[in-house]
The first five atom37 places (N, CA, C, CB, O) and aatype in JSON, in Angstrom:
{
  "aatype": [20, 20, 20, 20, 20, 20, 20, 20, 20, 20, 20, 20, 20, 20, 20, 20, 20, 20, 20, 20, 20, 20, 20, 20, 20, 20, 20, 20, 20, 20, 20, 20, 20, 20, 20, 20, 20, 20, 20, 20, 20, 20, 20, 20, 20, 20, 20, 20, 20, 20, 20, 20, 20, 20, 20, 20, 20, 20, 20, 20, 20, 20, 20, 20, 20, 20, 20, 20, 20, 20, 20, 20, 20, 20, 20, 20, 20, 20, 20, 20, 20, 20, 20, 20, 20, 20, 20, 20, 20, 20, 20, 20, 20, 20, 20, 20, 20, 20, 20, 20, 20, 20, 20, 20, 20, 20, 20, 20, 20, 20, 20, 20, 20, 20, 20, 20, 20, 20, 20, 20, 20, 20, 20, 20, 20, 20, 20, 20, 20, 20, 20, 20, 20, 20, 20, 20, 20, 20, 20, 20, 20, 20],
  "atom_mask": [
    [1, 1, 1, 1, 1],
    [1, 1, 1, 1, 1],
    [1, 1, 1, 1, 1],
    [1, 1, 1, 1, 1],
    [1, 1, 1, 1, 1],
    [1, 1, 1, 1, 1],
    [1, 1, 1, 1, 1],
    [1, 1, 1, 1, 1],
    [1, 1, 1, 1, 1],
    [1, 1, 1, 1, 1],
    [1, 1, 1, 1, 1],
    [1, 1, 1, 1, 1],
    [1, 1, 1, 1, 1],
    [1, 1, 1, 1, 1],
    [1, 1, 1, 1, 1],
    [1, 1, 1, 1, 1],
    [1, 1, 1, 1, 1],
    [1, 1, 1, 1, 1],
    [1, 1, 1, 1, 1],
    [1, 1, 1, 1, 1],
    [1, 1, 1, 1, 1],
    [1, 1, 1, 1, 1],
    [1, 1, 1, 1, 1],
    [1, 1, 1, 1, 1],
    [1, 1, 1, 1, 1],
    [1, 1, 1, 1, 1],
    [1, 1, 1, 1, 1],
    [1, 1, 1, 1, 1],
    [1, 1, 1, 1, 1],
    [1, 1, 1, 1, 1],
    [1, 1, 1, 1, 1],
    [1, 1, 1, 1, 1],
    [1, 1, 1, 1, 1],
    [1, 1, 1, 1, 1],
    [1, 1, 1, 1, 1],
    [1, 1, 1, 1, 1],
    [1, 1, 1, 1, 1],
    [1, 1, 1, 1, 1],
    [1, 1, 1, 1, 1],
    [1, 1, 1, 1, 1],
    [1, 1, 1, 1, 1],
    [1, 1, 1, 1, 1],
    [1, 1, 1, 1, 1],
    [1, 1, 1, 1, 1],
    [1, 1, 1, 1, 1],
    [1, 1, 1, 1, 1],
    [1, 1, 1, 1, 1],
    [1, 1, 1, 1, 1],
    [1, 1, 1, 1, 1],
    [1, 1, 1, 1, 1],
    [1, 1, 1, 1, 1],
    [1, 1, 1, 1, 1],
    [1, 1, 1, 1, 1],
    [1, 1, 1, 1, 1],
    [1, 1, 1, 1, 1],
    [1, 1, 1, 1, 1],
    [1, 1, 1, 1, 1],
    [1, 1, 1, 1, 1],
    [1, 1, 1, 1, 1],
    [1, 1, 1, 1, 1],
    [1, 1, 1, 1, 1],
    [1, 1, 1, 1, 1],
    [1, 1, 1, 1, 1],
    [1, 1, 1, 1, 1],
    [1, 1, 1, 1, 1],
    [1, 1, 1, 1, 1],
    [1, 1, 1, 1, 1],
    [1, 1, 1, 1, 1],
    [1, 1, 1, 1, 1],
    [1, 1, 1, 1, 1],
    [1, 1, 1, 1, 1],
    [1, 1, 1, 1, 1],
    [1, 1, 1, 1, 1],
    [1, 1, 1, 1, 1],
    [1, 1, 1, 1, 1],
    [1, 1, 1, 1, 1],
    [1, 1, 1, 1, 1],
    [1, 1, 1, 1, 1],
    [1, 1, 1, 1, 1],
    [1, 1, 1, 1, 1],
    [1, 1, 1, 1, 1],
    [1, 1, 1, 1, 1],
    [1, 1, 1, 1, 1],
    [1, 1, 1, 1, 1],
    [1, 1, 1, 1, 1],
    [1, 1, 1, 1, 1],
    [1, 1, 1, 1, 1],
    [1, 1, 1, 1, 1],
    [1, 1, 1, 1, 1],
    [1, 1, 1, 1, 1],
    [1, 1, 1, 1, 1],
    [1, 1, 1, 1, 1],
    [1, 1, 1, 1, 1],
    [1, 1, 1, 1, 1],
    [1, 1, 1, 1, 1],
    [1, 1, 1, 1, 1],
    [1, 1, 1, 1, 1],
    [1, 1, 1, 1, 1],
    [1, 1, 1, 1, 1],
    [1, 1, 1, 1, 1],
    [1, 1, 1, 1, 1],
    [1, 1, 1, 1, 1],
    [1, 1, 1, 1, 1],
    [1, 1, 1, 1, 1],
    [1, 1, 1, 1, 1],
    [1, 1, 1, 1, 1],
    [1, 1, 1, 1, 1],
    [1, 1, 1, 1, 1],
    [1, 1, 1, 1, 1],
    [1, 1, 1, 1, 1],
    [1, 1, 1, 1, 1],
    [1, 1, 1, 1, 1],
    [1, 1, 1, 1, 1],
    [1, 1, 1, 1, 1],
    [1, 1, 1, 1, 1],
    [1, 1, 1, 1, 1],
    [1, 1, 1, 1, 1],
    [1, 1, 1, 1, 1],
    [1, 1, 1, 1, 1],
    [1, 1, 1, 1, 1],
    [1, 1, 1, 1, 1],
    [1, 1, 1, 1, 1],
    [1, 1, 1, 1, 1],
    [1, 1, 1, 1, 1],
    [1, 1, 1, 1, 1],
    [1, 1, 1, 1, 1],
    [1, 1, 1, 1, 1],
    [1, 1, 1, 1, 1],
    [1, 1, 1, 1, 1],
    [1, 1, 1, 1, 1],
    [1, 1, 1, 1, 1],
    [1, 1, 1, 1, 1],
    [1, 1, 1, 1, 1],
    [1, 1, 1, 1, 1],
    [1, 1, 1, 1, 1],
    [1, 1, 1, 1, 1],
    [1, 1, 1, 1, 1],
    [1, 1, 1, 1, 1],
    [1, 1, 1, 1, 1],
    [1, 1, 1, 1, 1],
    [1, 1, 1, 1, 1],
    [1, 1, 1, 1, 1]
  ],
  "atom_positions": [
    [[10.24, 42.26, 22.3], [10.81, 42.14, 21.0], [11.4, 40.76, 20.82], [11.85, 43.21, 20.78], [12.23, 40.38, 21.65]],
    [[11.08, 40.02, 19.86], [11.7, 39.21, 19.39], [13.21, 38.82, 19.66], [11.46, 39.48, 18.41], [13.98, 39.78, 19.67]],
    [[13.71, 37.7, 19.86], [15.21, 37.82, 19.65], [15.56, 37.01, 18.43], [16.06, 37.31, 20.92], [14.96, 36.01, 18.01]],
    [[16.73, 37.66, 17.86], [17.23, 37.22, 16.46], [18.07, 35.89, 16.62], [18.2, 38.42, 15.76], [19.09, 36.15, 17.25]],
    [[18.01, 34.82, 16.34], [18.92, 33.96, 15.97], [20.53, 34.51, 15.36], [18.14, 33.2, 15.0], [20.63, 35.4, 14.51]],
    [[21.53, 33.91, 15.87], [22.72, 33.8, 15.62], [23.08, 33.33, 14.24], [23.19, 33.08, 16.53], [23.34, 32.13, 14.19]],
    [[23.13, 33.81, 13.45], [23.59, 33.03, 11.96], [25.21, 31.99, 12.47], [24.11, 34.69, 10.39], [26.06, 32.25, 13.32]],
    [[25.11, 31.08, 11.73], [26.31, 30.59, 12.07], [27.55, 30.8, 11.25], [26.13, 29.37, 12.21], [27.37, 31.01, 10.05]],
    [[28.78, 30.78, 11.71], [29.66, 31.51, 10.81], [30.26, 30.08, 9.73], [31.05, 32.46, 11.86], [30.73, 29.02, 10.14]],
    [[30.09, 30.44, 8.5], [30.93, 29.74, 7.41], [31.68, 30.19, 6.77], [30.47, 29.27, 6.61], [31.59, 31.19, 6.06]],
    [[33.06, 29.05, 7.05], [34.14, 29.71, 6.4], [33.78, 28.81, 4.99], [35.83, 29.54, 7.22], [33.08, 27.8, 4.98]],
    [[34.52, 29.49, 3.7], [34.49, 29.43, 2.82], [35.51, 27.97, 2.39], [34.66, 30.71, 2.51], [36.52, 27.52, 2.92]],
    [[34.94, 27.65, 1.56], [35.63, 26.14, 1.2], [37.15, 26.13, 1.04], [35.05, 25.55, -0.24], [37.59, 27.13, 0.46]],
    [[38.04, 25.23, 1.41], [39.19, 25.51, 1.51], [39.8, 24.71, 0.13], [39.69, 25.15, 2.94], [39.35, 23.58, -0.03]],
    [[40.96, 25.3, -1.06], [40.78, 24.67, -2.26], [41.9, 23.17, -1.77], [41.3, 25.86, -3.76], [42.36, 22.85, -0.68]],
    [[41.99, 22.67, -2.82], [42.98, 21.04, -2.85], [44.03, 21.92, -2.56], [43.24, 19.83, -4.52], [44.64, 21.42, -1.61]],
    [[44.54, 22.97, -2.89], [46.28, 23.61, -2.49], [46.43, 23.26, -1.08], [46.57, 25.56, -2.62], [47.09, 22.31, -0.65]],
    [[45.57, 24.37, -0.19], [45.59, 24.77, 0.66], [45.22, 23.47, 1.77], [44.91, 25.91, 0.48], [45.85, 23.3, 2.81]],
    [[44.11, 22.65, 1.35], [43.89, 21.69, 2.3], [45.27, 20.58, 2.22], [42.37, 20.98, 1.96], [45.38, 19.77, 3.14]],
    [[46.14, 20.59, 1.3], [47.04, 19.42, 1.38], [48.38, 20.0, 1.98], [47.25, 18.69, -0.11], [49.06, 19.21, 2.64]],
    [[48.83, 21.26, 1.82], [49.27, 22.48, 2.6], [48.85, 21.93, 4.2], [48.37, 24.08, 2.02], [49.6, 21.17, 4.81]],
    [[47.89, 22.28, 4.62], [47.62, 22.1, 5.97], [47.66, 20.5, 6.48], [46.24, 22.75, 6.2], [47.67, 20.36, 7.7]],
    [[47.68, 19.32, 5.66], [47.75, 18.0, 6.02], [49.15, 18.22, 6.4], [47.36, 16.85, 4.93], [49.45, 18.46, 7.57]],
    [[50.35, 18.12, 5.1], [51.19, 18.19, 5.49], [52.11, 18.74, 6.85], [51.24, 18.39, 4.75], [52.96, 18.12, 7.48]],
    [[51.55, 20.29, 7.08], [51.9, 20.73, 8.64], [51.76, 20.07, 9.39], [51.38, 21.61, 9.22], [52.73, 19.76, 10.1]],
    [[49.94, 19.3, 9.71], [49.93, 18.55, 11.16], [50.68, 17.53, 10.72], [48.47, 18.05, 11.9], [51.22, 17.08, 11.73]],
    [[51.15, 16.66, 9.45], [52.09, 15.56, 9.43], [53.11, 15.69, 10.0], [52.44, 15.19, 8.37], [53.63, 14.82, 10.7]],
    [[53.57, 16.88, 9.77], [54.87, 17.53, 10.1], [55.03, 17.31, 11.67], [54.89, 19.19, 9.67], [55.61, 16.4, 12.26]],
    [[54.46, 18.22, 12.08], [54.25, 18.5, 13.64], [54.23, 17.03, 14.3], [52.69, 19.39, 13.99], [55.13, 16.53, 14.96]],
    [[52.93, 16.44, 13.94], [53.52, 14.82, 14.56], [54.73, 14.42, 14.61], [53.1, 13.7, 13.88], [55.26, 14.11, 15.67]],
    [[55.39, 14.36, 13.33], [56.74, 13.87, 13.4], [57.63, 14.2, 14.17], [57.26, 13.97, 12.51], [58.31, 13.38, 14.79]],
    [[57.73, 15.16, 14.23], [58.65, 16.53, 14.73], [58.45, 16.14, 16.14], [58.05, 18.33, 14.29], [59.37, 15.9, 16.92]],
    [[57.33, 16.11, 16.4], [57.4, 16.53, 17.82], [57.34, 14.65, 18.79], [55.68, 17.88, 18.17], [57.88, 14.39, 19.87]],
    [[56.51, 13.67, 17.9], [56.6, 12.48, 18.41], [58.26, 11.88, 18.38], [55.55, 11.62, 17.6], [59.2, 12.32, 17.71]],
    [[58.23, 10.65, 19.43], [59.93, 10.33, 20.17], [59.8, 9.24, 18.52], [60.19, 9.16, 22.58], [58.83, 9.18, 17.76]],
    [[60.97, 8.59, 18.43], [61.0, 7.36, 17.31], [61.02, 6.49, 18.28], [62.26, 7.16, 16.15], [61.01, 6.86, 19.45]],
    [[61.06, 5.33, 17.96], [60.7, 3.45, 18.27], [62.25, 3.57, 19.33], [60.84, 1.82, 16.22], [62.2, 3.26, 20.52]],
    [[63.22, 3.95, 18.84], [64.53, 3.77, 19.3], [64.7, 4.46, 20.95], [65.52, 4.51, 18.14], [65.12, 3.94, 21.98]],
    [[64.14, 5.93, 20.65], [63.87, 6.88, 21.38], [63.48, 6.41, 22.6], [63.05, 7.65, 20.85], [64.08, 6.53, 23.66]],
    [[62.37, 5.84, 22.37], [61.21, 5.5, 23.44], [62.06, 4.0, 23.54], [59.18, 5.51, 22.81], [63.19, 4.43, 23.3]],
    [[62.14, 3.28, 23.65], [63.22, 1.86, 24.04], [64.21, 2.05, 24.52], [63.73, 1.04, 23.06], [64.74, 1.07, 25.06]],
    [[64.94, 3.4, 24.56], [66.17, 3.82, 25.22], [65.99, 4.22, 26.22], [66.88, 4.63, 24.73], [66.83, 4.01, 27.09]],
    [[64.47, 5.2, 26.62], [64.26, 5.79, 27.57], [63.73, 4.63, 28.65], [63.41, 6.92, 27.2], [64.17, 4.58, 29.8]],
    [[62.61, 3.59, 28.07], [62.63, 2.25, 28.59], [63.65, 1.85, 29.82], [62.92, 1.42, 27.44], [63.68, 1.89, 31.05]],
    [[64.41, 1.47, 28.76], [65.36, 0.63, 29.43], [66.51, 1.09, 30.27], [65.86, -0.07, 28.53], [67.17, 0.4, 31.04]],
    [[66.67, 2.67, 29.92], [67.36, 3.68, 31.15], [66.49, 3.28, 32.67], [67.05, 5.7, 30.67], [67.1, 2.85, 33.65]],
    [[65.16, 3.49, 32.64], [64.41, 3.31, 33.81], [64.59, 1.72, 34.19], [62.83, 3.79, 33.56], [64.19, 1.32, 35.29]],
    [[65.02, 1.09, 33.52], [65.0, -0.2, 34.19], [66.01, -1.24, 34.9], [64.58, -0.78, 33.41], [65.97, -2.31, 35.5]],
    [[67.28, 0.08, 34.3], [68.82, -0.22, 34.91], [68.88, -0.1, 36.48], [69.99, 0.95, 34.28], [68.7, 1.03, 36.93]],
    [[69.08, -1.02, 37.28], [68.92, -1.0, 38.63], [70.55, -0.36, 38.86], [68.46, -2.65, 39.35], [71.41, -0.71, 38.05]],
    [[70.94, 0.66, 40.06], [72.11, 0.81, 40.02], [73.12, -0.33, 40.7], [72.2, 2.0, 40.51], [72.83, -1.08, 41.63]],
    [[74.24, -0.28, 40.03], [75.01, -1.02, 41.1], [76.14, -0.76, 41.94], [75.35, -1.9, 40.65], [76.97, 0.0, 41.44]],
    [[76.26, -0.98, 42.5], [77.72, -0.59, 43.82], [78.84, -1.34, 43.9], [77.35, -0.75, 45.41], [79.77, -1.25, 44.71]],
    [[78.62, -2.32, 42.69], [80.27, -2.9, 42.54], [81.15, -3.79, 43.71], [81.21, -1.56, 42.38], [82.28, -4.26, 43.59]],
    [[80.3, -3.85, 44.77], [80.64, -4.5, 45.85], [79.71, -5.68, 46.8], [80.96, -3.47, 46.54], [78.54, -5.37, 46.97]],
    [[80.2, -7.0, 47.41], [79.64, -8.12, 47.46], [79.01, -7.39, 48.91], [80.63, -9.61, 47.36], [79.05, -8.04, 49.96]],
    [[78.45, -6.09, 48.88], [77.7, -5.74, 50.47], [76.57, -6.01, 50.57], [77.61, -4.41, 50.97], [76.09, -6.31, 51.67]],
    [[75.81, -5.96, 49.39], [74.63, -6.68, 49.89], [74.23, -7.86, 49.16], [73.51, -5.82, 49.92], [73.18, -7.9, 48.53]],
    [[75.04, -8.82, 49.23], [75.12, -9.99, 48.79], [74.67, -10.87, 50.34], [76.68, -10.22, 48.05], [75.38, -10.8, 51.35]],
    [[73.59, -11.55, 50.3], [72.99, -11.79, 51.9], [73.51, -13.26, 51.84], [70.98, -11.59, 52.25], [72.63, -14.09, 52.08]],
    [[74.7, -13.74, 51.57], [75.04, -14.83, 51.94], [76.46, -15.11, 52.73], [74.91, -15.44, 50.89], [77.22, -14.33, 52.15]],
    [[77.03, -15.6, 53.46], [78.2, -16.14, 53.67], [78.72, -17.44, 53.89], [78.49, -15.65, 54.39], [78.11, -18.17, 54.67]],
    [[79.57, -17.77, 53.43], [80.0, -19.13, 53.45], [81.23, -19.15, 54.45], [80.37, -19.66, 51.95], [82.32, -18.62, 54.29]],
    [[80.58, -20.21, 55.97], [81.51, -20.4, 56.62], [82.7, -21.09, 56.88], [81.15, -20.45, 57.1], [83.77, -20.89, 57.46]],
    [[82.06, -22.13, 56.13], [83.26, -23.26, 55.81], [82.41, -24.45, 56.11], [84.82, -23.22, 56.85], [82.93, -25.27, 55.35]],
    [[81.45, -25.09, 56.73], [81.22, -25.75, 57.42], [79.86, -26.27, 55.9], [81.03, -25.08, 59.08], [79.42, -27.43, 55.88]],
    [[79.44, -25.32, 54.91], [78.89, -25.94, 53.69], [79.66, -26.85, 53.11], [78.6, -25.07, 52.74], [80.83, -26.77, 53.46]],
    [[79.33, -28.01, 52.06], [79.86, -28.76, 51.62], [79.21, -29.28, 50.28], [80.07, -29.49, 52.53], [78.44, -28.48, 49.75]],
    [[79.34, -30.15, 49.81], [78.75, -30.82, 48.35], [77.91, -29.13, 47.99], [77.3, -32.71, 48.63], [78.28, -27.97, 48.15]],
    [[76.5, -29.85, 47.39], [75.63, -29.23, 46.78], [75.34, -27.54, 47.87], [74.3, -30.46, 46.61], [74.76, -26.63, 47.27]],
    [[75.61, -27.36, 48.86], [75.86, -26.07, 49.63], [76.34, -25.24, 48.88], [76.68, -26.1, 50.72], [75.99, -24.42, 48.03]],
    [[77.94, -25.91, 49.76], [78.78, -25.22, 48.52], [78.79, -24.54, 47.22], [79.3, -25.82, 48.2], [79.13, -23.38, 47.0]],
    [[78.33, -25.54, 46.28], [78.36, -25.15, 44.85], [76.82, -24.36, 44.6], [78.61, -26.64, 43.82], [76.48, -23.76, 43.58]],
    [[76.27, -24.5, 45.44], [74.63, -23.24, 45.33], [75.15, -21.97, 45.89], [72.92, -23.71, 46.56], [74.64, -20.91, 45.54]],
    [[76.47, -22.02, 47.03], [76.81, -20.52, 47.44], [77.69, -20.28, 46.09], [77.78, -20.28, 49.12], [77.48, -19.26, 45.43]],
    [[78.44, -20.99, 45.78], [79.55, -20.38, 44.65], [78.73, -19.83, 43.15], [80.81, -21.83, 44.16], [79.12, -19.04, 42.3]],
    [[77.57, -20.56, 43.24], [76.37, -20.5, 41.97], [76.32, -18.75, 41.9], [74.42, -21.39, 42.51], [76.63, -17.83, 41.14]],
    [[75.67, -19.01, 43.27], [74.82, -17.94, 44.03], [75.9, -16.54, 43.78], [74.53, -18.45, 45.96], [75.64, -15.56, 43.07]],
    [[77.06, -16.76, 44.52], [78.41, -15.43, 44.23], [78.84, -14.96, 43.02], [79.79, -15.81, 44.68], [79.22, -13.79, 42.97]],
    [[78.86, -15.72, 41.93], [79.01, -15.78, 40.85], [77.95, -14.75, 40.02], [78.98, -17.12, 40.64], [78.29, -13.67, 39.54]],
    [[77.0, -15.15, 39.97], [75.5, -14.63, 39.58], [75.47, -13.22, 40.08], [74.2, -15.54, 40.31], [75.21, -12.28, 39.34]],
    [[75.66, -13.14, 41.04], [75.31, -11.82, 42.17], [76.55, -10.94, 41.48], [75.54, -12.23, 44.31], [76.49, -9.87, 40.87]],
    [[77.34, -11.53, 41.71], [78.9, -10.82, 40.62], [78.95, -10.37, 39.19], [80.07, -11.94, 40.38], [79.66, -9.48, 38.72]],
    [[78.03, -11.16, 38.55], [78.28, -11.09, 37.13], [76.89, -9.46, 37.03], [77.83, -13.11, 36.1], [76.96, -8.43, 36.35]],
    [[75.91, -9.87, 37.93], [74.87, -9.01, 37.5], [75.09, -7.36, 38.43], [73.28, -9.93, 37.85], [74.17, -6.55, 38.44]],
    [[76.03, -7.17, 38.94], [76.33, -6.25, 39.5], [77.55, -5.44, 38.86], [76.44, -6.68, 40.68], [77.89, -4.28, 39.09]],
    [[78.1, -6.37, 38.01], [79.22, -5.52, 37.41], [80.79, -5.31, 37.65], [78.81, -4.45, 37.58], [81.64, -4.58, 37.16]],
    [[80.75, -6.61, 38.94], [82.21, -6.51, 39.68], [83.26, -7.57, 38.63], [82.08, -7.22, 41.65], [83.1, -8.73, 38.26]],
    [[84.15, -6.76, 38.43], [85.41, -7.26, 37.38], [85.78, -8.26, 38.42], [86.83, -6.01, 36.85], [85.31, -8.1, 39.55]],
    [[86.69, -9.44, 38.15], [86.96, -10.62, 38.84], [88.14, -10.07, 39.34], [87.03, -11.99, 38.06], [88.77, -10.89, 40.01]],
    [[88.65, -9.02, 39.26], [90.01, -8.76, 40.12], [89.63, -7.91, 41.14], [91.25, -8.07, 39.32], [90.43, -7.72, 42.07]],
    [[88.48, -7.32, 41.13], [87.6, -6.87, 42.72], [86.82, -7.71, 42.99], [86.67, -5.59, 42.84], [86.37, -7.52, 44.12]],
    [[86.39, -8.63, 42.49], [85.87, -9.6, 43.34], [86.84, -10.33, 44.01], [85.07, -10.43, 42.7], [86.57, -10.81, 45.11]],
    [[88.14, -10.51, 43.4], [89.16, -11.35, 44.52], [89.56, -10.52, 45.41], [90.51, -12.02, 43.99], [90.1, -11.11, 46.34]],
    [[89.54, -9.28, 45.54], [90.1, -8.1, 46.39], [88.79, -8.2, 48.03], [89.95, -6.18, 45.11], [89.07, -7.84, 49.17]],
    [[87.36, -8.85, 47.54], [86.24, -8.81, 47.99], [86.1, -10.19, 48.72], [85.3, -8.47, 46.96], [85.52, -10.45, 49.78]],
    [[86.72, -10.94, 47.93], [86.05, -12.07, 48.68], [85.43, -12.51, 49.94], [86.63, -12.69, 48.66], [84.36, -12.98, 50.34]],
    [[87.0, -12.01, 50.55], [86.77, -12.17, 52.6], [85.51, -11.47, 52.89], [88.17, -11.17, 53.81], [84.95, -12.05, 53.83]],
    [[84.83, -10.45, 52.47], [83.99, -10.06, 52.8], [82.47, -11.48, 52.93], [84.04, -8.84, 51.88], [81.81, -11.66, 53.96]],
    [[82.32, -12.14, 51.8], [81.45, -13.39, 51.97], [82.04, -14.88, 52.79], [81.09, -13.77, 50.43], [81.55, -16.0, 52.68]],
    [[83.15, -14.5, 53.58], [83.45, -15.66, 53.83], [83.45, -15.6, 56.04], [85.12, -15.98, 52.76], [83.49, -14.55, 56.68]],
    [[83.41, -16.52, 56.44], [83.17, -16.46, 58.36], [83.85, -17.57, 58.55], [81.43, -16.6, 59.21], [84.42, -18.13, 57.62]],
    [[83.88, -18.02, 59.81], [84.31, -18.77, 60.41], [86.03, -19.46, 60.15], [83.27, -19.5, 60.32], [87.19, -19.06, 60.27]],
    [[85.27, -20.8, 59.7], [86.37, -21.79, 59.1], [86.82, -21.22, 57.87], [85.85, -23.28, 58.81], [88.03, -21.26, 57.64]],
    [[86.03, -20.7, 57.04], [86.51, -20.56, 55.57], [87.03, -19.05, 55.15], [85.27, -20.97, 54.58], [87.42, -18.54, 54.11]],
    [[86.79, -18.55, 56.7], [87.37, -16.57, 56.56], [88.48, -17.01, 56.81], [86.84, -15.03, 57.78], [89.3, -16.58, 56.01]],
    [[89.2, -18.19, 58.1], [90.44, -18.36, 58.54], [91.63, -19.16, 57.16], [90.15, -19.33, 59.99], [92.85, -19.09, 57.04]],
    [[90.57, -19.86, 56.31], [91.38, -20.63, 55.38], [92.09, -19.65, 54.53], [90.54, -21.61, 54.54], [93.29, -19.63, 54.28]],
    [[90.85, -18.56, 53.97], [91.13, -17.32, 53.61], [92.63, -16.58, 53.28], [90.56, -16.75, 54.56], [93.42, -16.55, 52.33]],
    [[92.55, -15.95, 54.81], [93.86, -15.64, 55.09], [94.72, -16.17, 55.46], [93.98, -15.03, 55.61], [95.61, -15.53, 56.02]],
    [[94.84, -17.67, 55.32], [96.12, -18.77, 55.82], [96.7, -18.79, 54.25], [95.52, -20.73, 56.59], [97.78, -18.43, 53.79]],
    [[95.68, -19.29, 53.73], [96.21, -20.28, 52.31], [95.28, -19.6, 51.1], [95.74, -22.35, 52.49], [95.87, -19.53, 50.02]],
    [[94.32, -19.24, 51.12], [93.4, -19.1, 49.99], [93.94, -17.66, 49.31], [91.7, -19.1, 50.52], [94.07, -17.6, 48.09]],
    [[94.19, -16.67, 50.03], [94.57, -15.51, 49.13], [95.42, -15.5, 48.69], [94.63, -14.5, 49.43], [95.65, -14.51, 48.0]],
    [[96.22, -16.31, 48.75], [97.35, -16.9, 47.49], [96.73, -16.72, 46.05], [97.71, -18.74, 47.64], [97.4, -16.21, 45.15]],
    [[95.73, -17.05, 45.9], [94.91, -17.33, 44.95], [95.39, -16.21, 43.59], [93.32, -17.18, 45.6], [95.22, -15.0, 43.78]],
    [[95.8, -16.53, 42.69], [96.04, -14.94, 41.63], [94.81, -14.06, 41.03], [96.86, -15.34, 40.09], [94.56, -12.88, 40.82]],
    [[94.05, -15.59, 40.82], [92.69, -15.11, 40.02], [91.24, -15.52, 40.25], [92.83, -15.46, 38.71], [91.15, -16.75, 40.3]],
    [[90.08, -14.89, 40.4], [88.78, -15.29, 40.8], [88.48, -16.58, 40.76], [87.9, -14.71, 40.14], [87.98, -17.23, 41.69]],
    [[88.85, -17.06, 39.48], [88.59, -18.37, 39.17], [89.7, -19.27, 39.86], [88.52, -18.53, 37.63], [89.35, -20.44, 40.05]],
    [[90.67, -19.03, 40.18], [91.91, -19.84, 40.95], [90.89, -19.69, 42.14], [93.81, -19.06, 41.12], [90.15, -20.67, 42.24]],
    [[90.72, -18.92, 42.85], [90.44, -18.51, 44.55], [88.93, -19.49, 44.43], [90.16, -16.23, 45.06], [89.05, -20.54, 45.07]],
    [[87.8, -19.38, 43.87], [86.59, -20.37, 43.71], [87.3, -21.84, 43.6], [85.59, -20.0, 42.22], [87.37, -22.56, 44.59]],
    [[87.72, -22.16, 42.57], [88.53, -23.28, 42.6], [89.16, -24.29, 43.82], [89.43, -22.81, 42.01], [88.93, -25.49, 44.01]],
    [[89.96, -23.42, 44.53], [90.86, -23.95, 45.71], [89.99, -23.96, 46.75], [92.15, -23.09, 46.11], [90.1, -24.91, 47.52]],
    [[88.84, -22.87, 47.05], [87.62, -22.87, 47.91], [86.59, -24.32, 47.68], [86.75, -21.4, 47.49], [85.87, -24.9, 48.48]],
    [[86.83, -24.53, 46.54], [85.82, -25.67, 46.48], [86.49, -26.98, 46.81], [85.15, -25.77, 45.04], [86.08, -27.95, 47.45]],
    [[87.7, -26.75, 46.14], [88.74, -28.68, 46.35], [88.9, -28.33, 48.08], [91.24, -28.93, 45.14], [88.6, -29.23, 48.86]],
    [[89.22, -27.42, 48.45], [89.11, -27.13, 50.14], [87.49, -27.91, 51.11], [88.99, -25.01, 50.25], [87.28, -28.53, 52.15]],
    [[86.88, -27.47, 50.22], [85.53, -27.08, 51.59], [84.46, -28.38, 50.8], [84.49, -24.68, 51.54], [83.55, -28.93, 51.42]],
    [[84.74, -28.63, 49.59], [83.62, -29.52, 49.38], [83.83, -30.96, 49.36], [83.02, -29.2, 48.22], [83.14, -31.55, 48.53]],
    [[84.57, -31.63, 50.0], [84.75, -32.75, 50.3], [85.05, -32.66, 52.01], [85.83, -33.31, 49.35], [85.93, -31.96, 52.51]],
    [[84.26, -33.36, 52.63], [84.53, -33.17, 54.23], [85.55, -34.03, 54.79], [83.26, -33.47, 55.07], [85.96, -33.81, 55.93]],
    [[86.0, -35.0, 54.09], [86.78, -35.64, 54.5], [87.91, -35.15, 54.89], [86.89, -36.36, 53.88], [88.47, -35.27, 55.98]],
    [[88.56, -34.02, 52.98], [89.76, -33.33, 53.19], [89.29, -31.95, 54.07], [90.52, -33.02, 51.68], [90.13, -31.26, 54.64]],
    [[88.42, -31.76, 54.09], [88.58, -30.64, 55.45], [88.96, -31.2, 56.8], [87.14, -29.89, 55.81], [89.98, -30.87, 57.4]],
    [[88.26, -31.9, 57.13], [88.88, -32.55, 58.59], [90.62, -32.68, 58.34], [88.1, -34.42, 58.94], [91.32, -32.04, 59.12]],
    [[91.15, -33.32, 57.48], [92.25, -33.56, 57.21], [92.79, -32.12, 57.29], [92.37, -34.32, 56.0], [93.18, -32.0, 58.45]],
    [[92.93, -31.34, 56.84], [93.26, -29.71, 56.49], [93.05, -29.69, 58.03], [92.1, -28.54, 55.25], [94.03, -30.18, 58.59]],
    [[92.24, -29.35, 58.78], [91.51, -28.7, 59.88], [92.57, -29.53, 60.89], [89.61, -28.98, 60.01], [93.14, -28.63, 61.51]],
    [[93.07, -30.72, 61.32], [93.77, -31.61, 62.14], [95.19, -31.42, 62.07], [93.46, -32.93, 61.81], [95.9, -31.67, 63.05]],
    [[95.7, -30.93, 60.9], [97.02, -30.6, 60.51], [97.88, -29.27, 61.19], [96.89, -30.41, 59.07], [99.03, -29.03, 60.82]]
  ]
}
């Protein structure tokens, strides 16, 4: 016996009501359900916040004392930078300092330098200290 072909099914024409009815829904639904410009730039830039720990620990430098001129002022560059992009307020960074400092310039430290009131005082006196070698020897002989 023969086999019959499948008629195919047609739905009936849909009028202007009903088809602009149904545009609108999937408009809808896009909207609804897609993030906005803001949305998606927030979520961005959440993923791109590195955390920070507020503390000079993994800061891979120390200054012993024994840097001078252009040293010097590339470690103080360098502390500064590392400070600003980590988030440490300048009154824990003066609480921190000793932690980046060895030798000659850990001992100046705790002789004379933590006198210092403020971040910018304590960099300051570290630099008229350590970046002229002359007055270090002088300091250092005394």
């Amino acid at each position: 016996m023969p086999r019959r072909r499948a008629r195919p099914v047609v739905s009936p024409p849909e009028t202007d009501a009903e088809s602009s009815v149904q545009e609108e829904s999937d408009h809808a639904e896009d909207v609804d359900s897609s993030p906005t410009m803001e949305e998606l730039l927030r979520a961005i830039a959440s993923g791109m916040r590195a955390p920070t720990d507020q503390t000079f620990g993994r800061f891979g430098r120390c200054c012993t004392g024994a840097e001078t001129g252009p040293q010097l002022d590339g470690f103080l560059d360098a502390l500064t930078s590392f400070k600003e992009q980590q988030g440490i307020s300048d009154e824990n960074a003066l609480k921190q300092l000793s932690q980046v400092l060895g030798e000659t310039a850990l001992t100046w430290w705790m002789t004379v330098g933590r006198t210092s009131r403020t971040w910018t005082e304590a960099l300051e006196a570290l630099r008229e200290t350590f970046h002229d070698t002359v007055l270090l020897e002088k300091i250092l002989e005394t």
